[in-house]
C-alpha positions as CSV (number, residue, x, y, z in Angstrom):
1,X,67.7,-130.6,91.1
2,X,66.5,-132.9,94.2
3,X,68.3,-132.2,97.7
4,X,69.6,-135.1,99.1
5,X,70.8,-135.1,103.0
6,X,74.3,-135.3,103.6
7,X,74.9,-134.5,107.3
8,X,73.4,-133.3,110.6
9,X,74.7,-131.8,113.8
10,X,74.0,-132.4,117.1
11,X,73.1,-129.3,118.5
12,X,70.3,-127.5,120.2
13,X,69.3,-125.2,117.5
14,X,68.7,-122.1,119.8
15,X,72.6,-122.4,120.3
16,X,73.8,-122.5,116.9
17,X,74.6,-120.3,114.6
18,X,74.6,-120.6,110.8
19,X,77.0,-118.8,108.5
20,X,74.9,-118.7,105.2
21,X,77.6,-117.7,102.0
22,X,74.8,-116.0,99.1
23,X,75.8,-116.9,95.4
24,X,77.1,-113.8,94.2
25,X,78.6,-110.4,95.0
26,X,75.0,-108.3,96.0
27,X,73.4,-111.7,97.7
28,X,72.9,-110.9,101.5
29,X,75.8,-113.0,103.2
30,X,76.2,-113.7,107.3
31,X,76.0,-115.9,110.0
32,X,72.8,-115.9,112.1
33,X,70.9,-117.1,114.9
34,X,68.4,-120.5,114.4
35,X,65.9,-118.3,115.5
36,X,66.6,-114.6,113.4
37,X,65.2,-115.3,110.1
38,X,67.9,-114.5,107.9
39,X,67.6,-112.2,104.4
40,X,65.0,-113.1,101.2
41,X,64.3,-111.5,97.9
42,X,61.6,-109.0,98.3
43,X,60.0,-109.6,94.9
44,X,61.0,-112.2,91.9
45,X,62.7,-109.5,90.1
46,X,65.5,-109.0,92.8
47,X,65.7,-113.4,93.1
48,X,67.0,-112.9,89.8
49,X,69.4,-109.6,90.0
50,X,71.1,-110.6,93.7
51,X,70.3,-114.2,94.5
52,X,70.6,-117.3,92.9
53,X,67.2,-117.5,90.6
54,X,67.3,-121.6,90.0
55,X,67.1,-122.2,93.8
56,X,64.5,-120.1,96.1
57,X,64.8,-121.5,99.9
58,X,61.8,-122.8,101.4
59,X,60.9,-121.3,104.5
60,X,61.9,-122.3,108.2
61,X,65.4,-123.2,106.1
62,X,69.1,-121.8,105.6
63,X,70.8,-122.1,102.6
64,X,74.3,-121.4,101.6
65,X,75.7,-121.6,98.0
66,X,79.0,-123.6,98.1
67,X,79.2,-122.6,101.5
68,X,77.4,-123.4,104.5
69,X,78.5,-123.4,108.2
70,X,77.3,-124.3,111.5
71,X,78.8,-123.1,115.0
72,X,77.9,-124.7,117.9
73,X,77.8,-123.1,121.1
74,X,81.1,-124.8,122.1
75,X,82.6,-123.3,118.9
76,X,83.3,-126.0,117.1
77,X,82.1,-125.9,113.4
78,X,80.6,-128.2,110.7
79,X,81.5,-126.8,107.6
80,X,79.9,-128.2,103.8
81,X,81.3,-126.5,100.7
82,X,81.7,-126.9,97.0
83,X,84.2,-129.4,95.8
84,X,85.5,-126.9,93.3
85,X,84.9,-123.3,91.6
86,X,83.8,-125.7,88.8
87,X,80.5,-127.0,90.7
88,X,78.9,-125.2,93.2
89,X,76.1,-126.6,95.2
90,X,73.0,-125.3,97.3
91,X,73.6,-126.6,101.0
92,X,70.5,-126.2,103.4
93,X,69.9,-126.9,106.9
94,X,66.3,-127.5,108.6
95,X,65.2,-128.7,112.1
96,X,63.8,-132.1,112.3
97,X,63.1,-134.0,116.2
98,X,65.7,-131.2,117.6
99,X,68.5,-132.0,115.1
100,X,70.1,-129.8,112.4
101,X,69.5,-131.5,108.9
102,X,71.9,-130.5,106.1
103,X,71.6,-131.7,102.3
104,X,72.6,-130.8,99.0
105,X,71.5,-130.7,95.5
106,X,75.3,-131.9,94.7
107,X,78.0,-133.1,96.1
108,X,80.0,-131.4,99.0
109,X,83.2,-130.9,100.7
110,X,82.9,-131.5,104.9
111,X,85.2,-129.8,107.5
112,X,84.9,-129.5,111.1
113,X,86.8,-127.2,113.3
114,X,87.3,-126.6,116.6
115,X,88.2,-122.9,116.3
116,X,85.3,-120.9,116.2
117,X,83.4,-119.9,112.8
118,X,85.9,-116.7,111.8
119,X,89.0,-119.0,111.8
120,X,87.5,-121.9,110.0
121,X,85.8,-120.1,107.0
122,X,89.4,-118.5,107.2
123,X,91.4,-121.4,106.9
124,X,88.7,-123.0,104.3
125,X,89.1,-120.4,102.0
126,X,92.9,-121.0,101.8
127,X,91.8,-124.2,100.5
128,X,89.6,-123.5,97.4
129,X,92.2,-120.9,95.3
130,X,96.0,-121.3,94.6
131,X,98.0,-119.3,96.9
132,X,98.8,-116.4,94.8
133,X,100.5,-113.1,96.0
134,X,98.1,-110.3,95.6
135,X,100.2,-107.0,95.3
136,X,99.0,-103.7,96.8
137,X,96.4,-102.0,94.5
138,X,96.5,-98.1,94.7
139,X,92.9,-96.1,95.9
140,X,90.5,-94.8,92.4
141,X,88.0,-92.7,91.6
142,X,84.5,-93.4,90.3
143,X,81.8,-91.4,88.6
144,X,79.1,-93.4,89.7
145,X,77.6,-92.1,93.1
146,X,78.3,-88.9,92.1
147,X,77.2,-88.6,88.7
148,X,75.0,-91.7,88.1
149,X,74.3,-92.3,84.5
150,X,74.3,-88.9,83.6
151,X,77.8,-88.2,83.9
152,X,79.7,-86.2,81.2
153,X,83.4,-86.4,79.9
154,X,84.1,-82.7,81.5
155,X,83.0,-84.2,85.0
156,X,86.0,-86.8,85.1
157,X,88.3,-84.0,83.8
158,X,87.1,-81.5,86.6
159,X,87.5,-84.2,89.4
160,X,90.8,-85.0,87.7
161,X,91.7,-81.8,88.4
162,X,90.2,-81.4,91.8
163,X,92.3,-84.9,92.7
164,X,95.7,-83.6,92.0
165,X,94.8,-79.8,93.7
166,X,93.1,-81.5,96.8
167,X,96.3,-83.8,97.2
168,X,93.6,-87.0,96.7
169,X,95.5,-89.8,96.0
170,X,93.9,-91.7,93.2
171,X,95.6,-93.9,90.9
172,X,93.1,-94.8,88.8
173,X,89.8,-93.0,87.2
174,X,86.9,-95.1,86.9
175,X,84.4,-93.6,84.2
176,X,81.4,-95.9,85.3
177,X,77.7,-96.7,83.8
178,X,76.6,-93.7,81.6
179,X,78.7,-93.4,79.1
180,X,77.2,-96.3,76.5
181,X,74.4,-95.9,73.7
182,X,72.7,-98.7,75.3
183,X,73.4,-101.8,77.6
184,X,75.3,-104.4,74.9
185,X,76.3,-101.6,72.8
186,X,79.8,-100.6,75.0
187,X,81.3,-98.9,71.7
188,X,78.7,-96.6,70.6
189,X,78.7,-92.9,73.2
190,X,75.3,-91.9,74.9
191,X,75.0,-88.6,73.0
192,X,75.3,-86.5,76.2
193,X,78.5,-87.8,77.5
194,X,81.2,-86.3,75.4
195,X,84.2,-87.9,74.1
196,X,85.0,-91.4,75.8
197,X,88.7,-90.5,74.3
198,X,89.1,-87.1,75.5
199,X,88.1,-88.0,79.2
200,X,90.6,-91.6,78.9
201,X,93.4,-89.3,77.5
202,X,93.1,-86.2,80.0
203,X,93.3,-89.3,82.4
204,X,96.6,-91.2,81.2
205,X,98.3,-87.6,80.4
206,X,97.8,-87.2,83.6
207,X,99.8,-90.0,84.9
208,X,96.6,-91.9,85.6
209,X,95.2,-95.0,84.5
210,X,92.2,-95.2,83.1
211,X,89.1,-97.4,84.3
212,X,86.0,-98.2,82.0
213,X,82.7,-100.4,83.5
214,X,80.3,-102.6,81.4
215,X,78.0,-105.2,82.2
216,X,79.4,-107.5,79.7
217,X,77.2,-110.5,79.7
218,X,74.1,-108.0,79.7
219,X,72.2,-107.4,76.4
220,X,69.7,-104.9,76.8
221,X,66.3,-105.2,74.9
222,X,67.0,-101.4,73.3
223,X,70.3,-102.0,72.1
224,X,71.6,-102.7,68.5
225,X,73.1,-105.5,69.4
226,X,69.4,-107.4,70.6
227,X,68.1,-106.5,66.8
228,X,70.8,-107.2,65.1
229,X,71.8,-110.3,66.5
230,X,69.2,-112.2,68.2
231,X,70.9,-115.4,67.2
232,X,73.9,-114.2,69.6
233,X,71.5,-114.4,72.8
234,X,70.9,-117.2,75.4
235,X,67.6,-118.6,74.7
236,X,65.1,-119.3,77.1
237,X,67.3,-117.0,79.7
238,X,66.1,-113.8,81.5
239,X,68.2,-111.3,83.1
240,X,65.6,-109.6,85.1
241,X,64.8,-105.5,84.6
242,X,66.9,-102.5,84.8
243,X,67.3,-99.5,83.3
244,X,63.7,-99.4,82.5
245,X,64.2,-102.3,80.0
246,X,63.9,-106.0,80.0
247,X,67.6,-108.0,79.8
248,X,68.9,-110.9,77.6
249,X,72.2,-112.5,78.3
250,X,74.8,-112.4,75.7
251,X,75.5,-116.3,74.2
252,X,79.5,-116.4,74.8
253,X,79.5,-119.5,73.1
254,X,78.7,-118.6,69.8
255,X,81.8,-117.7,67.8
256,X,80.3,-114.3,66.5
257,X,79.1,-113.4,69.9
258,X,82.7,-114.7,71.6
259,X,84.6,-112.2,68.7
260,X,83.0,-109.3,69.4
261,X,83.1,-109.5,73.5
262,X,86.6,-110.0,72.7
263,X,86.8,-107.2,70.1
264,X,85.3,-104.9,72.6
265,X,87.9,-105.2,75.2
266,X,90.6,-105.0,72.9
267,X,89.1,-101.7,71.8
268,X,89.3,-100.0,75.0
269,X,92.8,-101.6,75.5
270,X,93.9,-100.0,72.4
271,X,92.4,-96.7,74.2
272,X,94.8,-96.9,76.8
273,X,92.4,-98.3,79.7
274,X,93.8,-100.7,81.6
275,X,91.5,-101.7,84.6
276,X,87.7,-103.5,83.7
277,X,85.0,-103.0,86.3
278,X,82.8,-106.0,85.1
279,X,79.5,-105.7,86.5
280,X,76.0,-107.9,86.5
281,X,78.4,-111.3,85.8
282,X,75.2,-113.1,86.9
283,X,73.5,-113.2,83.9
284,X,76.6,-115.1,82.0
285,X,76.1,-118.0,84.6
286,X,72.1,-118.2,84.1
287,X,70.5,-121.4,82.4
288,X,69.2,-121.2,79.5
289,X,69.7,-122.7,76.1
290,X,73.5,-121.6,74.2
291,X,74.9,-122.1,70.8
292,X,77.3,-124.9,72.6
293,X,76.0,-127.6,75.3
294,X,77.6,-126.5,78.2
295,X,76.8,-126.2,82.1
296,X,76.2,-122.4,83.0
297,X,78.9,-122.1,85.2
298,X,81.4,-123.3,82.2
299,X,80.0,-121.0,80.2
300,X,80.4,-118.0,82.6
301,X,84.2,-118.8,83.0
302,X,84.7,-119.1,79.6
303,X,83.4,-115.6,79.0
304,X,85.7,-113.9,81.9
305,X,88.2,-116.1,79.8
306,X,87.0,-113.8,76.7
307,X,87.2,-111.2,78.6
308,X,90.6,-111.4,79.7
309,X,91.7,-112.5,76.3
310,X,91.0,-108.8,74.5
311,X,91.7,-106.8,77.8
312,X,95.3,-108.2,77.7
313,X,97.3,-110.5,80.8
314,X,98.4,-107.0,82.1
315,X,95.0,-105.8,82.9
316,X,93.0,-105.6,86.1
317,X,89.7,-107.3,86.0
318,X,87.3,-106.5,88.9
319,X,84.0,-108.0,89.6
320,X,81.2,-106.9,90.1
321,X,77.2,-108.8,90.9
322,X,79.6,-111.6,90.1
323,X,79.2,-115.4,91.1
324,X,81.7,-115.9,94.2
325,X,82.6,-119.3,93.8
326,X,82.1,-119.6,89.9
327,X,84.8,-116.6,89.7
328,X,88.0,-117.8,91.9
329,X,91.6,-117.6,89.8
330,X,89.5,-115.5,87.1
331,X,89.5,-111.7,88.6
332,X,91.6,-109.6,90.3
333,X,89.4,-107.4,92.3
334,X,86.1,-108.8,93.6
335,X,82.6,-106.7,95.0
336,X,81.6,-108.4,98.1
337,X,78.9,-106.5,98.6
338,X,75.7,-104.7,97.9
339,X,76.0,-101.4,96.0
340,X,76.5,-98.7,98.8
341,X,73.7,-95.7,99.0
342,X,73.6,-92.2,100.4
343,X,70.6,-93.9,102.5
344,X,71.2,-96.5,105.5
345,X,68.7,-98.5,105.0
346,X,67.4,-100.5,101.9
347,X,64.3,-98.7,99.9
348,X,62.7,-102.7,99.9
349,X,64.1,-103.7,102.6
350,X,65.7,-106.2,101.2
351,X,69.8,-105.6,102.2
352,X,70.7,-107.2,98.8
353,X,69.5,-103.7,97.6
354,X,72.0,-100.2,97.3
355,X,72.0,-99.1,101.5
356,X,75.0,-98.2,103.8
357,X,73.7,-101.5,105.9
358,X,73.5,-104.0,103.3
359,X,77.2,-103.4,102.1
360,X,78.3,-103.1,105.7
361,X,76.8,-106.2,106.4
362,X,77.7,-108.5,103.8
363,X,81.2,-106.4,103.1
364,X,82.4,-107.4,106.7
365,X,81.0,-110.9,106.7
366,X,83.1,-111.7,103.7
367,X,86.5,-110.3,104.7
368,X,88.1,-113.4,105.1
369,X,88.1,-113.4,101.0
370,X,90.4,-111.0,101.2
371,X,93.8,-111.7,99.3
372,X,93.2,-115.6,99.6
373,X,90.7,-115.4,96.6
374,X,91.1,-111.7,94.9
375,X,91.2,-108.2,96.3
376,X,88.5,-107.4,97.9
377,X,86.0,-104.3,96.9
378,X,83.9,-103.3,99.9
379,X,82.6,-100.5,97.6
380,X,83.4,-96.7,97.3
381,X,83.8,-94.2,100.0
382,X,80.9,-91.7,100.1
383,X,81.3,-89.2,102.6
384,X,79.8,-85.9,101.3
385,X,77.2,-84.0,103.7
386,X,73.4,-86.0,102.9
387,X,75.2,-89.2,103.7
388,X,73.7,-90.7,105.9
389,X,75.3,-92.0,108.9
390,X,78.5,-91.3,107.3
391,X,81.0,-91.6,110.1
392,X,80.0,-95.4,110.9
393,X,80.4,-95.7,106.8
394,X,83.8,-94.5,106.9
395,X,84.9,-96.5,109.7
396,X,84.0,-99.1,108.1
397,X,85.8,-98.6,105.0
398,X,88.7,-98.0,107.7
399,X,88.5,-101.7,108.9
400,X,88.3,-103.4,105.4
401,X,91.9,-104.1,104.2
402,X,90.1,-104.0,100.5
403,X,89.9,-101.5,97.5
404,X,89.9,-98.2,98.4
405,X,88.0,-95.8,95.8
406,X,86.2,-92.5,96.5
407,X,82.5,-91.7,94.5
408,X,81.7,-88.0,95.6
409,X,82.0,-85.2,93.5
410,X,85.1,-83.5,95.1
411,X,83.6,-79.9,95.1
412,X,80.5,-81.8,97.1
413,X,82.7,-82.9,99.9
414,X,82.8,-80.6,103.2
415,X,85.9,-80.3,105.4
416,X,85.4,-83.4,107.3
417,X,84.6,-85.2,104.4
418,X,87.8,-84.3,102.1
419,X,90.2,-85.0,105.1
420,X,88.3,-88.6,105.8
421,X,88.4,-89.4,102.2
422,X,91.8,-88.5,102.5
423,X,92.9,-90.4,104.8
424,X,90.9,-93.6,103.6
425,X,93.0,-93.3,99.9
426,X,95.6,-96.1,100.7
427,X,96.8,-98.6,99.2
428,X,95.1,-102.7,99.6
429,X,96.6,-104.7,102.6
430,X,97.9,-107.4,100.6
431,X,98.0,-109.9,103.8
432,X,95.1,-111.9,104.0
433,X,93.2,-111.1,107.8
C-alpha cells in the first residue's frame, strides 16, 4: 500500500522523541531519540517471526503500527493511531526542511496532549477497548525455560510436587512446547514425553489447573496435518523457520480446517485444561490467498473466535507472538514482550530476539496495556544461579503489575532464588497504572 502524509509537527527533531508501538507481542516497542536509531530485523527471517513482514521501514524513518507518538520537548504529544482493532495502519515519520513528516498507508486517528507521552498513550489506550474489569489472575508455572522441548510428563509432576513442599504459590501448571508429535499435530504425543493425561490429572488432583501451549495457526512442514491436508493451508503465505522446519499457516477459513482447530480445543477442554497459551498468532494474520476472501486481520480474529469457541467462554486465552492491536476484546492474557533468556543480551542483536533486555525493554514500554486491553504477560520469572543479571530481572518483574509465572526447575533454584521467586508469586494488579 502507498503512504500518504497525514500530519507534521513543528519541532526541532533533536528535541523530540518518538514512541514507536511494533505490530505484535516480540516486535521491539519504545520511545526514542530523533537521533538513536531505533530497533530492525537482523535478517528477513526474523521480519517475518517479530515484525510486521508486509511493511519494512526505510531507513532515516520511524514507524509505528497503529500507534505512533511524538513528544516535543515542551511535552506536549501528537499522537496517530488505528481507527479500530479492525484496521490497523503503518504510521511513519521522516525529517523534511527541519519538520517532522507523518503518513500512513491508511487512515488514522489524531490526538494531541499536553501531558507528557506516559499519560497520553495512557489515556489513548482507554479509548480503543471497552472498559472491562479484569479480575486478579493467580501466579503459574511453566516448563518451558526449564525444560525446553524436551520436557517429560514426570518433570511437571516433580515440580508439582516441589510447588506444594517449597510453599510456591502456583495456581496454574503450564505444560508448554514439547509435548506435540509435530507443530499442527497438537493431539498426537512426542514419543518421549509421557502421558499428556497423567501430567493434566496429577495437576487438577492436585487442586491445580491445568495449562496447555500451541501455536495454533502454525502448520509445520513435518506434520500430518501439511500431507494430509494441504488444501487446509493459506496459499501463497510463509510463516518463516523454526524448529528446524519451514511453516505454513493453517486456512481458518475453510470449514474442515475451522472444525478441527475447534475440535482440538475442545479436546483438551474435555481433559480438564482450562487456560490456552496461544503462541506465534502472527502467522493467522499473514496475507496470503484463503479458502474465503477476507482481509488478514478478519481472518485472524475469526480464528481466536475458533479458538475460543472449542476452549469454552470459561477459559483463559493468553497470547502469545500475537498482533497487539488485531487482538483487543479477544484474549485474556497478552505477551508484551520478547521471550526472556538466561542471557542479557540478544544472540543477533536484534532485542526482538529471547534476552533479559529485549523483554525488559519492550515489557516496560507497554505497561500502560495493562488491564485497559487484557492482562498483561511480562514473561516468566527466571532466577536460578547462570541467569544472568538476575537481580535487575527480578526487579523488574517486581514493577510489572502483570502475570506472574515462574520457569526454573525448582530443585535448580538456590536460596536467593526460591525466596525471590517466592515473593514475586502474586496475584495480577487488576488496576490499570
Amino acid at each position: 500500500m502507498s503512504f500518504d502524509d497525514i500530519g507534521e509537527v513543528a519541532c526541532r527533531p533533536q528535541d523530540a522523541r518518538v514512541f514507536e508501538h511494533g505490530w505484535q507481542s516480540w516486535s521491539p516497542t519504545g520511545a526514542y531519540r530523533w537521533q538513536d536509531p531505533p530497533p530492525r530485523p537482523a535478517d528477513e527471517t526474523i521480519q517475518v517471526l517479530c515484525y510486521r513482514p508486509e511493511t519494512p521501514v526505510p531507513d532515516g524513518t520511524f514507524q509505528g503500527e497503529g500507534l505512533l507518538a511524538i513528544e516535543a520537548g515542551d511535552r506536549s504529544v501528537e499522537l496517530w493511531s488505528a481507527p479500530s482493532p479492525l484496521r490497523v495502519p503503518s504510521i511513519r515519520v521522516r525529517e523534511e526542511r527541519g519538520r517532522l513528516v507523518v503518513s500512513a498507508d491508511g487512515p488514522v486517528r489524531h490526538h494531541r496532549a499536553e501531558t507528557g507521552l506516559a499519560q497520553a498513550l495512557r489515556d489513548w489506550a482507554g479509548t480503543m477497548a471497552e472498559p472491562r474489569a479484569f479480575p486478579a489472575v493467580p501466579p503459574m508455572w511453566c516448563t518451558w525455560y526449564g525444560y525446553w522441548d524436551k520436557v517429560t510428563d514426570a518433570d511437571v509432576i516433580g515440580n508439582l510436587e516441589l510447588a506444594e513442599r517449597h510453599g510456591l504459590s502456583a495456581d496454574m501448571f503450564l505444560i508448554d512446547d514439547g509435548y506435540e508429535a509435530e507443530i499442527g499435530d497438537w493431539l498426537e504425543g512426542r514419543p518421549g514425553f509421557g502421558s499428556l493425561e497423567r501430567a493434566v490429572d496429577a495437576v487438577t488432583g492436585a487442586g491445580r489447573r491445568a495449562g496447555i501451549w500451541t501455536a495454533p495457526f502454525l502448520v509445520g512442514r513435518r506434520s500430518r496435518i501439511f500431507r494430509e491436508h494441504p488444501d487446509w493451508l493459506v496459499r501463497g503465505a510463509y510463516a518463516g523457520r523454526m524448529w528446524n522446519q519451514e511453516l505454513a499457516v493453517l486456512d481458518v477459513t475453510h470449514p474442515e480446517a475451522a472444525d478441527h482447530l475447534t475440535g482440538v480445543f475442545r479436546t483438551f477442554a474435555a481433559m480438564g485444561i482450562t487456560h490456552f497459551k496461544l503462541d506465534y498468532l502472527y502467522a493467522g494474520a499473514l496475507a496470503g490467498r484463503r479458502n474465503e476472501d477476507i482481509d488478514p486481520i478478519a481472518a485472524y480474529r475469526r480464528g481466536l473466535e475458533l479458538v475460543r469457541q472449542g476452549a469454552g467462554p470459561g477459559a483463559t486465552l493468553h497470547g502469545c507472538g500475537a498482533p497487539m492491536l488485531p487482538s483487543i476484546g479477544l484474549v485474556d492474557i497478552m505477551r508484551v514482550s520478547p521471550d526472556i533468556a538466561p542471557t542479557l543480551h540478544p544472540r543477533s542483536g536484534d532485542i526482538s530476539q529471547p534476552s533479559q533486555l529485549g523483554a525488559r525493554l519492550t515489557g516496560a514500554a507497554r505497561e500502560f496495556l495493562h488491564a485497559r486491553w487484557w492482562v498483561n504477560d511480562p514473561d516468566c520469572i527466571i532466577l536460578r544461579p547462570e541467569v544472568e543479571a538476575r537481580q535487575e530481572w527480578a526487579a523488574h518483574i517486581g514493577r510489572t503489575g502483570g502475570l506472574r509465572g515462574s520457569s526454573d526447575p525448582i530443585a535448580a533454584l538456590d536460596d536467593w532464588g526460591l525466596e525471590t521467586t517466592r515473593r514475586l508469586m502474586v496475584a495480577t494488579a487488576t488496576d490499570p497504572s
